[in-house]
N, C-alpha and C positions, 0 to 999 in steps of 0.2 A: 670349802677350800678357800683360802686366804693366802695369794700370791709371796713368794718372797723378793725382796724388792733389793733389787741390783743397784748398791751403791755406787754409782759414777765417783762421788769423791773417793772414795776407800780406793777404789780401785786404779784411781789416775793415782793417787798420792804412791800407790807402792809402785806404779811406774814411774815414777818422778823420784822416788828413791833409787830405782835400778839406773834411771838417767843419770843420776847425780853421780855413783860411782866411775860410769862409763866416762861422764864427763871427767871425774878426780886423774882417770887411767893415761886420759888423752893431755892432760895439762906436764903430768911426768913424763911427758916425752915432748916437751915444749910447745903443746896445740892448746888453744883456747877455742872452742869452737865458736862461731860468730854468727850471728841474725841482724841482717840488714833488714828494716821495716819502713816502711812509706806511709803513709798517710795523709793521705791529698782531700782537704776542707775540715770543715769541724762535724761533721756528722754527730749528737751524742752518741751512739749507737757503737760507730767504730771506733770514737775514742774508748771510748770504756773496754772495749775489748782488746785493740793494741796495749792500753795502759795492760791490762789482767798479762800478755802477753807479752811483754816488758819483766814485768814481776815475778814471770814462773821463768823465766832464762836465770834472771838474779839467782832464782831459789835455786835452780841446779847448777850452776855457774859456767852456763854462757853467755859469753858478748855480746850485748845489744845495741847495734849503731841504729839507734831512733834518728828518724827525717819524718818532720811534723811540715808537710808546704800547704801552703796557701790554695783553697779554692779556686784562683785565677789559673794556678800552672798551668802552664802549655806542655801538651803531648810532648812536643819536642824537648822541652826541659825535663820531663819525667823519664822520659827515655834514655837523653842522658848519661841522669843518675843510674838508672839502671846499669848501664853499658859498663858503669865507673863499678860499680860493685861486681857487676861478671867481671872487671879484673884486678878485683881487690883479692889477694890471698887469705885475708884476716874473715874475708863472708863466707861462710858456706853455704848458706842460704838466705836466699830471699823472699820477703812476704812483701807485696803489693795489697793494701788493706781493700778490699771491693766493699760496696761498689763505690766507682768512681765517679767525677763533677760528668755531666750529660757530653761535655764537648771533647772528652777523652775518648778514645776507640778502646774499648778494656780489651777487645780479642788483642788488637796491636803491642798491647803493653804485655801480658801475657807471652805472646811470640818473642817481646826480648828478653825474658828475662833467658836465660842458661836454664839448657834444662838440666846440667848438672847440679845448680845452685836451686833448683824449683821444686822446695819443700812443701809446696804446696798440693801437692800432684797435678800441678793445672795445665801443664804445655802440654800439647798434642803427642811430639815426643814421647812423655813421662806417660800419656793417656794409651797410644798403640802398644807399647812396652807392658803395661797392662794387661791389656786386651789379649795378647798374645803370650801372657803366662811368664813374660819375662822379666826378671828384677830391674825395677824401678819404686820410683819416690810413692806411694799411694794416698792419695787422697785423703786427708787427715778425718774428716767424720765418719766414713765408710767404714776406717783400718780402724777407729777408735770401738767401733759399732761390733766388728768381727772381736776383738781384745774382750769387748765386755763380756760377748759371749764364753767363748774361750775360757778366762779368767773365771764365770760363773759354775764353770761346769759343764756349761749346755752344745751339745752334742749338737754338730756343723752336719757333718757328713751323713748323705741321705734325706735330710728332714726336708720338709716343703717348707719354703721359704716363700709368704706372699709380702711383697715390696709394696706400698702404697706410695707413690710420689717417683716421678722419671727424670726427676732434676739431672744437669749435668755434674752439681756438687755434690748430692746424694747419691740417688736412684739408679742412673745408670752407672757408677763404677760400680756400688752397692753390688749391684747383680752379676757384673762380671768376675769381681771379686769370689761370690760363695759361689758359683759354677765351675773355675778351676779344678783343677787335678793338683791339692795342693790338702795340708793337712787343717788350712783354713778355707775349706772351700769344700768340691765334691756335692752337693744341696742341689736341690730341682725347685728352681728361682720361678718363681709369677710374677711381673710386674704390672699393678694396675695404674688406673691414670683419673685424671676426671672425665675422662670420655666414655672409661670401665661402665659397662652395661653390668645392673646388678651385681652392686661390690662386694656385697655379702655372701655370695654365693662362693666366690675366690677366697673372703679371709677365715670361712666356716671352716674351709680342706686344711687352713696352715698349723704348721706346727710351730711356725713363729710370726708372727705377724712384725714387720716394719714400718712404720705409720709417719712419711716425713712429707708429706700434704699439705701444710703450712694451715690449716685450717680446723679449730677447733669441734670435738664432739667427733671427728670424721670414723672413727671407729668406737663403736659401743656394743653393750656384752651380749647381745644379742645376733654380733656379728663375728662371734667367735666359739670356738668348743674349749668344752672342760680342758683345763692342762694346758694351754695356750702360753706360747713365751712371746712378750710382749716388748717392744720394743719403741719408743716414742720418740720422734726427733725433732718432735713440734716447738715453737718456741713461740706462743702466741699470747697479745695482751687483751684480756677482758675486765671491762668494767668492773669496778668494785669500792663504794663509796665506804666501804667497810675499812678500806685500807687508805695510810697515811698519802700514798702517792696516789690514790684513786683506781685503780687497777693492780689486776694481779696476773700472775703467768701461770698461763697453764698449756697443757702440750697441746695433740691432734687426738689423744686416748681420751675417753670419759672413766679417768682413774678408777676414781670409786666405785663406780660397776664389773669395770672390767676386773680389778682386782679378784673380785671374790669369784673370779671364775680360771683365771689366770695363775699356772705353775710358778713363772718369774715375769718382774714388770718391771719397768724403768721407774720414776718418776721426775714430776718439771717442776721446777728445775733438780739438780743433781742427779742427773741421769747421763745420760749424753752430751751434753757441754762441756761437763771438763775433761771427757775424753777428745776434744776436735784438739785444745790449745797441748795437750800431753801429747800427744803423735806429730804436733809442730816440730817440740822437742826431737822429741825420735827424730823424726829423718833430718834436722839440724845435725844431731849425733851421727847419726849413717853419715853424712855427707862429711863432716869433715872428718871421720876413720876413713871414707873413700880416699880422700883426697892426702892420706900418708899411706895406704894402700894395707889398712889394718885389716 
């Protein structure tokens, strides 16, 4: 068996064309949807992906009010900004790029933003709303996670679902997510952790395994069964004097093993990444059809 390998790009691009229309639909009725974005220091890491996130609003044709500040900002100045775009009409949402300079309080920043405006699923608000099965913004890696599935084919409902990683960005919406009573959910969720006593023995049962652990190899084919839908949310750099930058990226799956035992796999990168910045999109779009009450 030789997995077949779940194109994250394919499959962001044809959401990003269904955005694109939804956004043409909302302009004929004089909205422009809008993305407020922060970016506090010069991190490379977060620039490159604000910029990536800059560039797919252009692609589908939302507003992007970029605020590029200075490492020094004071909470107080960031907050703010903040305050100023919960009451800008023209934002529908905002993105505060994490993580932030050490001397920021991120929970604090988070609490101002609107949680009408918080496309990011990150307020508490948008997290209970959740939790409790009710429409809200969700968590863009999570919803991107469930989309891949879905979009593949692969059958949600029922299946055993083992979650490696209990992140508050991942793992825990992750699971609340596919345990709902919901046509994207319905799944009997395991979450393990690095505390998991024999983790093999959990991802042997699943019928998908999700591996977002930040830590390479963490899952390998002997810790999984025939027919395995594989899922990698890793995004990790290893050594590699082979390559022009010196390293290279590779997930938390040991691909190549895994594959040949694996029904459907991700791979790192184009897997799961350009689903996080495509469901950005999305709930920008949700937010501003809320806000004409489409």
């Amino acid at each position: 068996m030789t997995a077949k390998i779940i194109d994250g790009k394919q499959i962001a691009a044809q959401m990003r064309a269904e955005l694109k229309q939804e956004a043409a639909k909302l302009k004929q009725k004089g909205i422009t949807a809008g993305l407020g974005v922060i970016l506090v220091g010069e991190d490379p890491a977060s620039q490159s992906y604000v910029t990536a996130k800059e560039r797919a609003c252009e692609e589908i044709g939302i507003y992007s009010d970029d605020n590029r500040l200075a490492a020094e900002t004071t909470q107080k100045d960031l907050i703010a900004l903040i305050e100023k775009m919960n009451a800008d009409s023209k934002i529908n949402g905002i993105l505060v790029q994490l993580p932030l300079p050490k001397h920021i309080n991120e929970s604090e920043i988070l609490l101002a933003i609107s949680p009408e405006k918080d496309v990011d699923g990150f307020h508490p608000v948008n997290i209970g709303k959740m939790v409790a099965g009710q429409k809200a913004f969700l968590p863009c890696t999570p919803h991107g996670i469930i989309q891949l599935l879905m979009r593949s084919g692969i059958a949600i409902e029922g299946a055993h679902v083992v979650i490696v990683g209990r992140s508050n960005i991942v793992g825990k919406p992750l699971a609340n997510m596919l345990i709902q009573k919901a046509p994207t959910g319905n799944a009997t969720v395991t979450v393990c952790h690095t505390r998991t006593k024999d983790l093999a023995k959990y991802t042997r049962q699943a019928d998908i395994v999700i591996a977002a652990a930040g830590r390479p190899n963490t899952i390998t084919a002997d810790m999984v069964k025939d027919g395995v839908v594989v899922i990698d949310v890793g995004v990790n750099r290893v050594d590699d004097a082979t390559k022009k930058r010196g390293y290279r990226l590779v997930g938390d799956v040991d691909f190549e093993s895994v594959k040949a035992k694996a029904s459907f796999i991700t791979p790192v990168p184009g897997g799961v990444g350009p689903m996080t910045i495509t469901m950005l999109l999305y709930n920008t779009i949700e937010s501003a059809k809320k806000a004409i009450k489409l």
